[in-house]
PyMOL commands that place a pseudoatom at each C-alpha (Angstrom):
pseudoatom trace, name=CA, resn=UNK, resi=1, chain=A, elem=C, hetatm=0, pos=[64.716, 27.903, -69.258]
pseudoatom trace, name=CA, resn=UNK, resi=2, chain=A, elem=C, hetatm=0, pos=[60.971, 29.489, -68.524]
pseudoatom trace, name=CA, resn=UNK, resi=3, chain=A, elem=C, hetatm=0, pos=[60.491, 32.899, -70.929]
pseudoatom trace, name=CA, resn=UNK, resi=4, chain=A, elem=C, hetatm=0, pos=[59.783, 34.871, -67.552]
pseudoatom trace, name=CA, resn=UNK, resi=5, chain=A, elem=C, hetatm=0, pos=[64.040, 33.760, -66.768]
pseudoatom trace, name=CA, resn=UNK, resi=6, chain=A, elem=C, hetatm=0, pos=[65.205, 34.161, -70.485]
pseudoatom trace, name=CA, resn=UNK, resi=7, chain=A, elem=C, hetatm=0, pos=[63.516, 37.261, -70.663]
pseudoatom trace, name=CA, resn=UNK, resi=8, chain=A, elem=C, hetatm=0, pos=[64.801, 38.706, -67.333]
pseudoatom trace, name=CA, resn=UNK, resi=9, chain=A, elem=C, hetatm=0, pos=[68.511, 37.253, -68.298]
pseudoatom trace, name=CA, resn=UNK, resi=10, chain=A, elem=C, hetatm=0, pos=[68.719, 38.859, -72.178]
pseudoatom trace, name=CA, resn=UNK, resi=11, chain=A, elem=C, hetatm=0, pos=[67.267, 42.359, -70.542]
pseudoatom trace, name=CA, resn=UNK, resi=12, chain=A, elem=C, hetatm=0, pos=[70.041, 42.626, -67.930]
pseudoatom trace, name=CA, resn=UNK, resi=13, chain=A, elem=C, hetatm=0, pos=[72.657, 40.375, -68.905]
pseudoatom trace, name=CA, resn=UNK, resi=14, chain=A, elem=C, hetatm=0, pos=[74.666, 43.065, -69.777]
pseudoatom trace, name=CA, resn=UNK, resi=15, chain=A, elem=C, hetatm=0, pos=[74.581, 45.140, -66.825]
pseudoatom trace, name=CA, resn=UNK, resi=16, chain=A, elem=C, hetatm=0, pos=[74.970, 42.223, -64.853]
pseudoatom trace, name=CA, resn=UNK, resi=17, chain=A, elem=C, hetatm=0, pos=[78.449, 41.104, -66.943]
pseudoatom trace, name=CA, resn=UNK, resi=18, chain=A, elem=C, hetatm=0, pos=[79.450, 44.255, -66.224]
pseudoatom trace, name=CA, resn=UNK, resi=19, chain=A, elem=C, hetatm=0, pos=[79.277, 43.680, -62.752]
pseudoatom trace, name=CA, resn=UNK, resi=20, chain=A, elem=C, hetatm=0, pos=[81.564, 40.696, -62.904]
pseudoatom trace, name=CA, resn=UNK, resi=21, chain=A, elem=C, hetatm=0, pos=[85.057, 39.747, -64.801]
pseudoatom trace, name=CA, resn=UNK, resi=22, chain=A, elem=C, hetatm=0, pos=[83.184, 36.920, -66.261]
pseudoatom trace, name=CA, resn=UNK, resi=23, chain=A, elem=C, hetatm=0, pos=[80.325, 34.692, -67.117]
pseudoatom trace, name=CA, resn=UNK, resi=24, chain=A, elem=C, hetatm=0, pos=[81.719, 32.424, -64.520]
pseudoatom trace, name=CA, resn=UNK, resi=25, chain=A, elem=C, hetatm=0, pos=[82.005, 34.539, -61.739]
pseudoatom trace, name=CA, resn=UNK, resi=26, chain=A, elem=C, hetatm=0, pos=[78.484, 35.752, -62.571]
pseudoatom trace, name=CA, resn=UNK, resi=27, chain=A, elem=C, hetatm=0, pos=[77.137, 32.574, -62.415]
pseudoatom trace, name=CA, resn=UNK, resi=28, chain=A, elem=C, hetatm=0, pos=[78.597, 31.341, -58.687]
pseudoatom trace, name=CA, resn=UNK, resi=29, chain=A, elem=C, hetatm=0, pos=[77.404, 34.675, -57.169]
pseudoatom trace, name=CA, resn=UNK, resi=30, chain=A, elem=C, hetatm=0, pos=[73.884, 34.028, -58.870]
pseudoatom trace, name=CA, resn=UNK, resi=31, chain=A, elem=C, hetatm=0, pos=[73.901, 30.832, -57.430]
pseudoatom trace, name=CA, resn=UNK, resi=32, chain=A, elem=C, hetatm=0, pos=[75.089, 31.822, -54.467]
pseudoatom trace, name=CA, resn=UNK, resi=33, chain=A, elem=C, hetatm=0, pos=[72.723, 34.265, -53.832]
pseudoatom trace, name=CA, resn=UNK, resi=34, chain=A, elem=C, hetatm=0, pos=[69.629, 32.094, -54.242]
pseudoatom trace, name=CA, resn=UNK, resi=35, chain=A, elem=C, hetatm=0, pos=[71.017, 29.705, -52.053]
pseudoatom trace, name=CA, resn=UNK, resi=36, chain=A, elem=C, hetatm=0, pos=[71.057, 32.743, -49.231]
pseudoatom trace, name=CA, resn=UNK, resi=37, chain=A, elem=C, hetatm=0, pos=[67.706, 33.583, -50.322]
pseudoatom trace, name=CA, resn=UNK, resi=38, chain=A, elem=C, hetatm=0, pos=[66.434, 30.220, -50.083]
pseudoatom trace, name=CA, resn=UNK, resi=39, chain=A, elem=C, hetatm=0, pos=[67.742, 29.635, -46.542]
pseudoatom trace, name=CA, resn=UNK, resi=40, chain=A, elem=C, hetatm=0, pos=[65.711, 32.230, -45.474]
pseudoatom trace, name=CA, resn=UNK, resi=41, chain=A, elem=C, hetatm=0, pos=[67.734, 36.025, -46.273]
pseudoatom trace, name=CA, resn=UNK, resi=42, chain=A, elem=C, hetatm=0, pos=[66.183, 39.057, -46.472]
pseudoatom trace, name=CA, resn=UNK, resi=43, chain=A, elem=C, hetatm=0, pos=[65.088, 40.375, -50.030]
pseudoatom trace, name=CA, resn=UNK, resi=44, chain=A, elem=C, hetatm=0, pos=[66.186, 43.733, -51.550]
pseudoatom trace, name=CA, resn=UNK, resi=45, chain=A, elem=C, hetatm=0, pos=[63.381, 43.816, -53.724]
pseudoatom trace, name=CA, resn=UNK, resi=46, chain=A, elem=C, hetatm=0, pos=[60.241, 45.720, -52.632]
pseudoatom trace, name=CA, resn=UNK, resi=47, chain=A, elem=C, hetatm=0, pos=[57.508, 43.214, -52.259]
pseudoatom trace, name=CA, resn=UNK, resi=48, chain=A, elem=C, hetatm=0, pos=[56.052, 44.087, -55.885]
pseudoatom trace, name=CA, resn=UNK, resi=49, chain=A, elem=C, hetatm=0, pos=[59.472, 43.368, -57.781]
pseudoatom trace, name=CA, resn=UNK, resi=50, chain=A, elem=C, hetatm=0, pos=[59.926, 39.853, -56.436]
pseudoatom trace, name=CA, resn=UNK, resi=51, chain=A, elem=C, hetatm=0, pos=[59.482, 36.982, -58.159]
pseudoatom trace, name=CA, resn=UNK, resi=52, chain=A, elem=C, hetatm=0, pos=[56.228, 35.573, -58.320]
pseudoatom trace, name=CA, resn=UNK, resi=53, chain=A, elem=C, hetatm=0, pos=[57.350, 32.437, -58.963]
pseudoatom trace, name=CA, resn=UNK, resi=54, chain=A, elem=C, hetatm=0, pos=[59.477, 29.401, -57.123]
pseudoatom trace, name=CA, resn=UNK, resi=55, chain=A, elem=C, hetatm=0, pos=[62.505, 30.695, -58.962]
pseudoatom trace, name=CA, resn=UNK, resi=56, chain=A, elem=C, hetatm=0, pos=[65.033, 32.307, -57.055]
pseudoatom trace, name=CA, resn=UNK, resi=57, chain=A, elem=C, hetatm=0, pos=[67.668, 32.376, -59.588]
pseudoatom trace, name=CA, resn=UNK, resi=58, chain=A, elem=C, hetatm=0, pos=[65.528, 35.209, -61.356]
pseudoatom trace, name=CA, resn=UNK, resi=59, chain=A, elem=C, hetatm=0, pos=[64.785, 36.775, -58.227]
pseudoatom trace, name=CA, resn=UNK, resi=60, chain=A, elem=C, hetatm=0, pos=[69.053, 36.508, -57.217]
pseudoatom trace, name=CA, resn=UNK, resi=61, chain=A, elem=C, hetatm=0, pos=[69.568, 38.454, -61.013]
pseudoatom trace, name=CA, resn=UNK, resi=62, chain=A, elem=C, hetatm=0, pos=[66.840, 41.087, -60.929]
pseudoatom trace, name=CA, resn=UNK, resi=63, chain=A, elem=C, hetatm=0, pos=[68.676, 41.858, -56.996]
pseudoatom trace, name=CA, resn=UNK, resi=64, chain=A, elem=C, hetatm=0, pos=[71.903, 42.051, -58.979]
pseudoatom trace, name=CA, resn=UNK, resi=65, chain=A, elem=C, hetatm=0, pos=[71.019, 44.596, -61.529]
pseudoatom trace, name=CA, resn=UNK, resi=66, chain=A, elem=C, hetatm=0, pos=[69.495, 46.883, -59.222]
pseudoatom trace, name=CA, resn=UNK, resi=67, chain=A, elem=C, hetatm=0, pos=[72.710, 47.726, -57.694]
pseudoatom trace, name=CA, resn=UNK, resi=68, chain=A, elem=C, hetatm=0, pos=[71.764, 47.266, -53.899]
pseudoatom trace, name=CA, resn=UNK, resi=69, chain=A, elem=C, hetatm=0, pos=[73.932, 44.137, -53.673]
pseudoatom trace, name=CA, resn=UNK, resi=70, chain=A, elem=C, hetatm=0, pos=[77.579, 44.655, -55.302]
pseudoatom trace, name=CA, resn=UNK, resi=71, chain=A, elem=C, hetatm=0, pos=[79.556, 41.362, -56.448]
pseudoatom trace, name=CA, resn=UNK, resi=72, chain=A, elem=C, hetatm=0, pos=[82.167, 40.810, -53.513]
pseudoatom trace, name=CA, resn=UNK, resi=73, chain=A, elem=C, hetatm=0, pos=[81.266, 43.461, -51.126]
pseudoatom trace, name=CA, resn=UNK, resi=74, chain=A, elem=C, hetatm=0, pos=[77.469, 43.614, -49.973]
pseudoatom trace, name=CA, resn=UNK, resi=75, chain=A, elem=C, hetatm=0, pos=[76.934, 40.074, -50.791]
pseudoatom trace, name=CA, resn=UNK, resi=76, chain=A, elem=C, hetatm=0, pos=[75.732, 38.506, -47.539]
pseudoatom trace, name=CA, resn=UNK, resi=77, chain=A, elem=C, hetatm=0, pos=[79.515, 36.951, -45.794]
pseudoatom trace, name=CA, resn=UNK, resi=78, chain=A, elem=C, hetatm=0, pos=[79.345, 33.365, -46.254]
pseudoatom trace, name=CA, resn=UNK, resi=79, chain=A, elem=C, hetatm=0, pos=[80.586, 32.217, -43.246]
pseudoatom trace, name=CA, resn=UNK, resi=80, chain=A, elem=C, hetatm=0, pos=[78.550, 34.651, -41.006]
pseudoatom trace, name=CA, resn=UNK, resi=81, chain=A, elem=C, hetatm=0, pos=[75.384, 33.643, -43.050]
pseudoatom trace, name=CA, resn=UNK, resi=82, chain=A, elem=C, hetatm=0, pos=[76.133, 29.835, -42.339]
pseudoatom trace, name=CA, resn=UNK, resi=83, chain=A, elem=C, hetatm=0, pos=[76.595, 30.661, -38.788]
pseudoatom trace, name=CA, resn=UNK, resi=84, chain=A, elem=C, hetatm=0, pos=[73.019, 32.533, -38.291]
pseudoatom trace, name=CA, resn=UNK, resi=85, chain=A, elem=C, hetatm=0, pos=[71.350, 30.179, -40.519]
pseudoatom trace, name=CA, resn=UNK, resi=86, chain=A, elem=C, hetatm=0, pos=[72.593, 27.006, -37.910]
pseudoatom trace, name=CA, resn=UNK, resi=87, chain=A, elem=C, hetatm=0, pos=[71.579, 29.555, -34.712]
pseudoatom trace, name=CA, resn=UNK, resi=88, chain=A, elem=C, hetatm=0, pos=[68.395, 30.333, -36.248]
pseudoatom trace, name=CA, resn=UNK, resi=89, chain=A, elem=C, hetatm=0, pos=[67.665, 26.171, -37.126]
pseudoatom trace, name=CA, resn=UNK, resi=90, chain=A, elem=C, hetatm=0, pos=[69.091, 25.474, -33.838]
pseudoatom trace, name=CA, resn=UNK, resi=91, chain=A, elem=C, hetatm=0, pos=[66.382, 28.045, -32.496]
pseudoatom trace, name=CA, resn=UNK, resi=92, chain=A, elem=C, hetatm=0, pos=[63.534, 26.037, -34.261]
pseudoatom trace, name=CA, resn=UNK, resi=93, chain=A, elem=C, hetatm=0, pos=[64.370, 22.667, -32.912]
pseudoatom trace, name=CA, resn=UNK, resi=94, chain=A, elem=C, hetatm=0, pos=[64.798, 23.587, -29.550]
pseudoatom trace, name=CA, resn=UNK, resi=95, chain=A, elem=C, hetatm=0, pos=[61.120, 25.591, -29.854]
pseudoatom trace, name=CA, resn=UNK, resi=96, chain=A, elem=C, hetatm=0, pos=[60.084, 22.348, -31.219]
pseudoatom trace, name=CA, resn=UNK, resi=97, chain=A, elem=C, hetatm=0, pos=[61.820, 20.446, -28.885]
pseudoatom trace, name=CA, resn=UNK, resi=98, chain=A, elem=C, hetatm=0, pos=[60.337, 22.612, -25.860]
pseudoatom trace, name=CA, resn=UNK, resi=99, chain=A, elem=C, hetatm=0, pos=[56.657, 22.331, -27.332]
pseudoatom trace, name=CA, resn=UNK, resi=100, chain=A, elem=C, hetatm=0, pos=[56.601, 18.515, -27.487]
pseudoatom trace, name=CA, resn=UNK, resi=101, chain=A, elem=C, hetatm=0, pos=[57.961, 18.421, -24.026]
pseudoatom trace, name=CA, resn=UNK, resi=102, chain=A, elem=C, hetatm=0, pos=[55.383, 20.576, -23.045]
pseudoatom trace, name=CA, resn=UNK, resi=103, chain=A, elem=C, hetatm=0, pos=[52.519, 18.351, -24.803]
pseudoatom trace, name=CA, resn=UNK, resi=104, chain=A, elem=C, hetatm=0, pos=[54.041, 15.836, -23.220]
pseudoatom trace, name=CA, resn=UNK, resi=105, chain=A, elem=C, hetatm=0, pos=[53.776, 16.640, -19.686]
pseudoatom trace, name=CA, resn=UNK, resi=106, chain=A, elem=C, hetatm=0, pos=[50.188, 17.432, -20.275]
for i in range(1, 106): cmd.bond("trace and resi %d" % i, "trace and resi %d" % (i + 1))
show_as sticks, trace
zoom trace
């Protein structure tokens, strides 16, 4: 674990426990969460609080112990994130679809 992650974990761990009925549970909505963010969902953070690394585990904790996402009720619905994720792909190939057609006929 990078100190910038231990760090960030020892500082709120506690809070973030809190938020939970255990470590487990803690861990799968951490996990779960920087899944969503790495498919492309929206940030709570203000631009300046996000993680300036790769590492969206610490970004999917520091989001957690601010309070603006609450374990099991303002966590992004799995299902409905799955299905805007695979319109929004499906949006991309077609645009990519469409602009080789258009090269193409060119």
């Amino acid at each position: 674990m990078t100190k910038g992650v231990w760090s960030m974990a020892e500082k709120d761990i506690d809070k973030l426990l809190s938020m939970t009925d255990s470590k487990y549970r803690l861990s799968v909505v951490t996990a779960k969460r920087a899944l969503q963010l790495r498919s492309g969902a929206p940030s709570v953070l203000p631009t300046e609080q996000r993680v300036k690394t790769h590492n969206l585990v610490t970004q999917a904790m520091r989001e957690l112990a601010t309070g603006k996402l609450i374990v099991g009720t303002e966590l992004m619905d799995e299902a409905r994130f799955h299905q805007d994720y695979v319109r929004q792909r499906q949006a991309q190939l077609q645009a990519m679809l469409n602009a080789e057609r258009e090269r193409e006929r060119d």
